[in-house]
Backbone bond lengths (Angstrom), bond angles and torsions (degrees), N, CA, C in turn:
res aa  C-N    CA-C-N  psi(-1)  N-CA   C-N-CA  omega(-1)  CA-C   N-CA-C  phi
1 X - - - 1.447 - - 1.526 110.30 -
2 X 1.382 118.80 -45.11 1.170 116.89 174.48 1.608 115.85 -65.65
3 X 1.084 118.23 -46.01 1.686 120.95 176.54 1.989 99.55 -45.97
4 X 1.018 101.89 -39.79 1.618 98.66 -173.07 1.353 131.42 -79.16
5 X 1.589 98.20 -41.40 1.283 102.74 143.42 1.681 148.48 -71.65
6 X 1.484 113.76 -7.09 1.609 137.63 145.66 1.097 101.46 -57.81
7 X 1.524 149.11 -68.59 1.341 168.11 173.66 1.809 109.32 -16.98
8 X 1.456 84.74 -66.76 1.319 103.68 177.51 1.390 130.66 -55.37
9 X 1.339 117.66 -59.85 1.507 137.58 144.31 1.618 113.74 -16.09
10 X 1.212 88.79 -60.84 1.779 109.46 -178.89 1.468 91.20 -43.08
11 X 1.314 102.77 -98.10 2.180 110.99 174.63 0.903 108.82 11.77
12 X 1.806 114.59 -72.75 1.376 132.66 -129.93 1.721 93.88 -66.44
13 X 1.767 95.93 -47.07 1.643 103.03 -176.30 1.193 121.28 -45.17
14 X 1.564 106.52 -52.38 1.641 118.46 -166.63 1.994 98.90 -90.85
15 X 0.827 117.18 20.28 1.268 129.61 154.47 1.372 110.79 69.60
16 X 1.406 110.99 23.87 1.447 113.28 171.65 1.287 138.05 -121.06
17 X 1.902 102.00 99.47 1.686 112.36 -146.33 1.211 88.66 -97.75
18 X 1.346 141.09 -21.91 1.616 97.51 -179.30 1.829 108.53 -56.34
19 X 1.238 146.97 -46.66 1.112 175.25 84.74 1.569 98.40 51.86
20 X 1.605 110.81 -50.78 1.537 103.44 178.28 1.629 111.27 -99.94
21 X 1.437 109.53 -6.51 1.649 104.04 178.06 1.535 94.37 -73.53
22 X 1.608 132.68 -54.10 1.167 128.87 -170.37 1.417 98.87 -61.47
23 X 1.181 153.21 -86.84 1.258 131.53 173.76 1.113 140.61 -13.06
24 X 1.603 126.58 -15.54 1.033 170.99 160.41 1.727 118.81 -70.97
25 X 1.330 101.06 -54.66 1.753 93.32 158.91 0.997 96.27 -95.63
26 X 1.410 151.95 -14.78 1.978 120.46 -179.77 1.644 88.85 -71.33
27 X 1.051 140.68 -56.13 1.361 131.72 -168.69 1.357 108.13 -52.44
28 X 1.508 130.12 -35.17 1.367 132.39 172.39 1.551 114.56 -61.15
29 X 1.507 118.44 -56.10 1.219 135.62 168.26 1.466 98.90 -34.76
30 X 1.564 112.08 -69.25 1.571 118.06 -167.71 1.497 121.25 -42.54
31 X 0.881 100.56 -19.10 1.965 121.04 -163.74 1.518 107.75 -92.21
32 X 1.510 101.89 -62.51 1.304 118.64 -179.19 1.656 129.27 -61.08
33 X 1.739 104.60 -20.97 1.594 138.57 166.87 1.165 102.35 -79.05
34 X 1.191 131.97 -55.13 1.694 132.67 -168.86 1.464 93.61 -78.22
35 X 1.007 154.71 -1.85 1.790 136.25 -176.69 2.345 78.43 -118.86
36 X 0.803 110.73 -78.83 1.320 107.29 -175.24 1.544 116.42 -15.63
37 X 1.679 106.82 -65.35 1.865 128.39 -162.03 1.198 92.25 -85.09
38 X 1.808 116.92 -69.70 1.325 104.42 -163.90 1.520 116.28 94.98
39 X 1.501 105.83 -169.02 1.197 103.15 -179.89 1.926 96.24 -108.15
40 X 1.171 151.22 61.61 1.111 143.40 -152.33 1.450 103.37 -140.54
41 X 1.873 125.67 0.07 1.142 129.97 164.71 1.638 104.87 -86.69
42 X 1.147 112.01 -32.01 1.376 128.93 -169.88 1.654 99.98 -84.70
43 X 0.770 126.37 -31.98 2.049 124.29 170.64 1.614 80.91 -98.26
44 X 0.734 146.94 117.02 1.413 165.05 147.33 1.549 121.65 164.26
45 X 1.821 108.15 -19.40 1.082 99.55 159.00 1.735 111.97 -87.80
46 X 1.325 132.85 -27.36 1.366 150.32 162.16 1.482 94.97 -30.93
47 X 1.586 101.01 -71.51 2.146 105.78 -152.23 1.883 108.12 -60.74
48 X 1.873 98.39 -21.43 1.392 94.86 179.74 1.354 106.47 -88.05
49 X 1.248 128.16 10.72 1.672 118.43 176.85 1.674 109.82 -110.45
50 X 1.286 107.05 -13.19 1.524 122.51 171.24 1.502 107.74 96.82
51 X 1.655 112.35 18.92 1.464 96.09 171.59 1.468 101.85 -113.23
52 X 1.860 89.78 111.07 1.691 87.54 178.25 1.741 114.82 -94.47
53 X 1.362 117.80 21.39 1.668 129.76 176.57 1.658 92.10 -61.67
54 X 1.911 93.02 -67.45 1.591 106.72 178.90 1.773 130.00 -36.64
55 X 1.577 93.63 -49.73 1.342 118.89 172.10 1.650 116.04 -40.45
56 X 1.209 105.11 -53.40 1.343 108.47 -169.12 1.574 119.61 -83.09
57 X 1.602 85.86 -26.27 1.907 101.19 177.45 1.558 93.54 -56.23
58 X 1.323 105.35 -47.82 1.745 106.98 -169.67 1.421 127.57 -56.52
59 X 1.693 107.18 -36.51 1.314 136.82 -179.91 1.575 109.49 -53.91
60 X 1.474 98.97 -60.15 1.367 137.80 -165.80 1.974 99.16 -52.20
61 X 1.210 112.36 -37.97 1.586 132.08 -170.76 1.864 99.53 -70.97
62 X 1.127 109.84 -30.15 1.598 123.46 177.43 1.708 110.14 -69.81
63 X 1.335 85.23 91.99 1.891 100.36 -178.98 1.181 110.45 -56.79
64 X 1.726 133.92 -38.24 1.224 115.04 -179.49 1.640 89.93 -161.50
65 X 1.404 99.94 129.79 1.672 112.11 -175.54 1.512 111.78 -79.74
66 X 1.272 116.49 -13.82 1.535 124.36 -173.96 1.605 94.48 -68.64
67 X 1.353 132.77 -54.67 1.471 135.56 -134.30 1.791 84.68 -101.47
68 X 1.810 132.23 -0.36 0.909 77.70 -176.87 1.955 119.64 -95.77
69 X 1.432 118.62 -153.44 1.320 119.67 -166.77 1.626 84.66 -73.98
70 X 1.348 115.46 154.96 1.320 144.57 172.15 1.645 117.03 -49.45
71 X 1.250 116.12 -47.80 1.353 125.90 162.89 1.668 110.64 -47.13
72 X 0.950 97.49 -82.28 1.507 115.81 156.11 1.561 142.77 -22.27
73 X 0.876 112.53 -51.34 1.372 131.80 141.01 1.251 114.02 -44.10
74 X 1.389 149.79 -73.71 1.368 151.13 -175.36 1.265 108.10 -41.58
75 X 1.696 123.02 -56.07 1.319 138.12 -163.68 1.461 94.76 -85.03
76 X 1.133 145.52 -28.11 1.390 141.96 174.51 2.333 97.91 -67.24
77 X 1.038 67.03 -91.76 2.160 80.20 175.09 1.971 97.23 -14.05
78 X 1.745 97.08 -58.33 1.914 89.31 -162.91 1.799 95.75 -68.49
79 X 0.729 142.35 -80.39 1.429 132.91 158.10 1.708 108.48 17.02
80 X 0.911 90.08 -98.89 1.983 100.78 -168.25 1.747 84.26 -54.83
81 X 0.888 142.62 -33.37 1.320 111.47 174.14 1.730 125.71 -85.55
82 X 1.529 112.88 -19.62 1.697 124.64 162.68 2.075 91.08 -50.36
83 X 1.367 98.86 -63.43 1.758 85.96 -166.46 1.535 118.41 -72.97
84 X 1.396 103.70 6.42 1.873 86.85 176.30 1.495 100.10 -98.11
85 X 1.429 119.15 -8.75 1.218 115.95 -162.44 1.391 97.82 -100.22
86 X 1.726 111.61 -44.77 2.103 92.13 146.62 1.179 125.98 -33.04
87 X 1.284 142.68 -14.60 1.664 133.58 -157.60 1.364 77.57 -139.09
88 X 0.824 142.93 98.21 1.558 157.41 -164.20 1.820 92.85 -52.53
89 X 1.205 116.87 37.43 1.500 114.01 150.06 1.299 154.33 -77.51
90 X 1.257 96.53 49.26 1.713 129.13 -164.78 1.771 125.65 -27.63
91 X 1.728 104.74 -25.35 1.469 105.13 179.55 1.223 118.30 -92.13
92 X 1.606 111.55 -29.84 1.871 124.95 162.54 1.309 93.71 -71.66
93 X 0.939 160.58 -23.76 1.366 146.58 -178.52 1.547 106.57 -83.78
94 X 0.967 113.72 -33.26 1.628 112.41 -171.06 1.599 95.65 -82.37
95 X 1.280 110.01 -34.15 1.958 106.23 -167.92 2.223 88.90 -72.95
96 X 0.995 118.81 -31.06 1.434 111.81 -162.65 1.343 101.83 -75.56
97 X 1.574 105.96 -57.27 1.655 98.96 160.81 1.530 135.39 -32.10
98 X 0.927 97.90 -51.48 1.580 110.86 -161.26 2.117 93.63 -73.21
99 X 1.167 101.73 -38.67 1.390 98.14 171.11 1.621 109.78 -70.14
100 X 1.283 126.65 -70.91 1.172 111.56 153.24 1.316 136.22 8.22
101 X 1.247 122.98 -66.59 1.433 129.36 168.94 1.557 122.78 -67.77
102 X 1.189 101.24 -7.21 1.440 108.16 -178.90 1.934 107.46 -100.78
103 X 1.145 86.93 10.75 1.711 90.51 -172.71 1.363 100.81 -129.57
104 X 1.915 121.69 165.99 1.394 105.47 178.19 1.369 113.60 -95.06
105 X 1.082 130.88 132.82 1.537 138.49 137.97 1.250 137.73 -41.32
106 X 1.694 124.75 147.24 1.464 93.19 156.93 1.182 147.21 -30.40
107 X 1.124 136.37 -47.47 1.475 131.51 -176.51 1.768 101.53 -165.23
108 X 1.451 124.57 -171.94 1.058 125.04 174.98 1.550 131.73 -50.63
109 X 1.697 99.17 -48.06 1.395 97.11 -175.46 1.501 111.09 -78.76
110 X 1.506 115.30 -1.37 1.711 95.36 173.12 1.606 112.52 -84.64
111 X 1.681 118.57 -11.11 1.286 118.37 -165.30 1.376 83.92 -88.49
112 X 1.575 130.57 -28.71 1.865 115.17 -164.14 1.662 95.70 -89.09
113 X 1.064 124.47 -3.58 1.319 121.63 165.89 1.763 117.82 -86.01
114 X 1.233 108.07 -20.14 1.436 114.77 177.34 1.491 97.35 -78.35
115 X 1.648 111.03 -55.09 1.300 107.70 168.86 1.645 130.14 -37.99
116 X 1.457 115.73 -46.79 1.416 112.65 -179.67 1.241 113.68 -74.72
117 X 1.299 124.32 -23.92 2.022 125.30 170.94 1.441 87.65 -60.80
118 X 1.262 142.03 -66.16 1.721 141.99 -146.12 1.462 92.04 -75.56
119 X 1.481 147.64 -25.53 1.067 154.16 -175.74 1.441 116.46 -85.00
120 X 2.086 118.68 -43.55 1.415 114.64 151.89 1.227 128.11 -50.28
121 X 1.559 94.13 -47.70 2.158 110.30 -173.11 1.625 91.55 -46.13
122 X 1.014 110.82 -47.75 1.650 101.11 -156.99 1.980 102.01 -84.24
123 X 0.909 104.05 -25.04 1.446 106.88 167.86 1.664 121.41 -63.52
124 X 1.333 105.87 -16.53 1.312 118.91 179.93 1.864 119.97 -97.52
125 X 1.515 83.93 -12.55 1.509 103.42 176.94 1.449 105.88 -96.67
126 X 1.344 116.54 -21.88 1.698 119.90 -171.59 1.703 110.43 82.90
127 X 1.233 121.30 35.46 1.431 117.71 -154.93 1.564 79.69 -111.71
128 X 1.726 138.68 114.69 0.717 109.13 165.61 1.494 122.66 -118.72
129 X 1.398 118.06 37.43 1.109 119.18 -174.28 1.939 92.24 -102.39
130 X 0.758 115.61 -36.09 1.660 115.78 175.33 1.323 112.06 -84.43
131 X 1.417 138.70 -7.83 1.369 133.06 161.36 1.509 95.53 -67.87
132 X 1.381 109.20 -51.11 1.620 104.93 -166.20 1.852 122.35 -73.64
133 X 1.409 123.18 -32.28 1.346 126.37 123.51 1.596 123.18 -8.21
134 X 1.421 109.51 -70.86 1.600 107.73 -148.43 1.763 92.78 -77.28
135 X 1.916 109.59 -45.25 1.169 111.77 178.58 1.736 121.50 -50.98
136 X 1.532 120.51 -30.72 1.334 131.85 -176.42 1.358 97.22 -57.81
137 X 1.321 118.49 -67.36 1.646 121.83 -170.73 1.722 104.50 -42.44
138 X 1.162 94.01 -62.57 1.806 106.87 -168.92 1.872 103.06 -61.88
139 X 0.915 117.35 -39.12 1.535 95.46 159.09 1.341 137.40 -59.50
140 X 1.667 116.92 -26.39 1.196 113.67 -174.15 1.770 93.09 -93.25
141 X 1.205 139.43 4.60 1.519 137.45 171.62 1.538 101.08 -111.87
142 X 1.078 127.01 -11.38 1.928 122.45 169.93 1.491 120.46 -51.77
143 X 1.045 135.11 116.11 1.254 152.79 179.34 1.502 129.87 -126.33
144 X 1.244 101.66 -13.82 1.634 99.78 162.74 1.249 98.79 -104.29
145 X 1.933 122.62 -176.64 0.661 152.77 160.86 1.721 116.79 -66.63
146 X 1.236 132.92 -78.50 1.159 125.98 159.71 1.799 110.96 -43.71
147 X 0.719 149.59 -62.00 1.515 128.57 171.03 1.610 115.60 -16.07
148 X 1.288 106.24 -68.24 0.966 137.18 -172.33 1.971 109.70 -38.05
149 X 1.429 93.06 -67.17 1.487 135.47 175.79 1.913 100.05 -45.82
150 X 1.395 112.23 -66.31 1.321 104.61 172.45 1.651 135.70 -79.81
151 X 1.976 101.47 1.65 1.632 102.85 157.19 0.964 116.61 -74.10
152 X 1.116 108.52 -13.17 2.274 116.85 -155.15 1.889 84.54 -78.24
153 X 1.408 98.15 -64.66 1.343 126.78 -173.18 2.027 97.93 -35.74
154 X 1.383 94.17 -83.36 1.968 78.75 -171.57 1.222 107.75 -88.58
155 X 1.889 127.97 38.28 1.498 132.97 136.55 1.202 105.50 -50.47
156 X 1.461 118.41 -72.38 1.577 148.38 -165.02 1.574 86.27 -62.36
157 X 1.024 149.35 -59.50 1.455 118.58 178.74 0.839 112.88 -62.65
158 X 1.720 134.83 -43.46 1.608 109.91 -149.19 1.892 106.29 -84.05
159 X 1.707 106.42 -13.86 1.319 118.60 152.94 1.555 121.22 -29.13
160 X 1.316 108.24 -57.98 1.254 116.75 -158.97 1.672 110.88 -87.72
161 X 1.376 117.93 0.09 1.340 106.30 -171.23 1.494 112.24 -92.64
């Protein structure tokens, strides 16, 4: 940002603004990308290598989760909730989830996988009218085989309680 805005300046001197207006929106662009994206491409390459220390350093860089882009947001929320649920912090994990699902994901099976964490959490609480809820949705979006395999799986528990 700073190189571009040096850049620009530069122009202005040698008197060449078409040259510094475009420099002028990449610096706008630049601004408006960094509050939108964030740092949440960069903890996503971290959360897929399994270091969630990194992850969170990255997270942590995200000035305000409200403003960011919608995409973004989802994959930020499932994140901070993969690492609270590493640290066996089950009620921040359930609030990240549950936001999570309210945002888009890659594709289906990462939202029916958000679904089955919000479907254990509550299995761990004994709540079984919302295991069976969260599991309903996530069956009618299941498309793999293992998906599938682990609704059946905490069906038959939340059956049994």
């Amino acid at each position: 940002m700073a190189t571009t805005a040096v850049a620009g300046i530069g122009c202005l001197l040698v008197k060449e603004y078409q040259l510094a207006s475009f420099l002028g929106l990449m610096l706008a662009l630049l601004i408006w990308s960094h509050y939108k994206q964030s740092s949440v491409l960069l903890a996503s390459k971290h959360f897929k290598k399994g270091n969630y220390e990194a992850t969170e350093n990255a997270l942590d860089e995200v000035p305000d989760p409200e403003r960011l882009a919608k995409n973004r947001r989802g994959y930020y929320e499932f994140m901070r909730a993969n690492i609270a649920l590493h640290r066996e912090q089950y009620e921040e994990a359930e609030y990240h989830f549950q936001l999570a699902s309210r945002f888009p994901l890659g594709g289906k099976t990462d939202k029916v996988f958000v679904l089955i964490h919000l479907a254990n959490l509550a299995l761990r609480k004994k709540d079984k009218l919302r295991i069976l809820a969260y599991l309903e949705i996530a069956k009618d979006m299941a498309s793999t085989p293992r998906a599938k395999e682990i609704i059946n799986r905490i069906e038959k528990e939340a059956n049994s309680l």
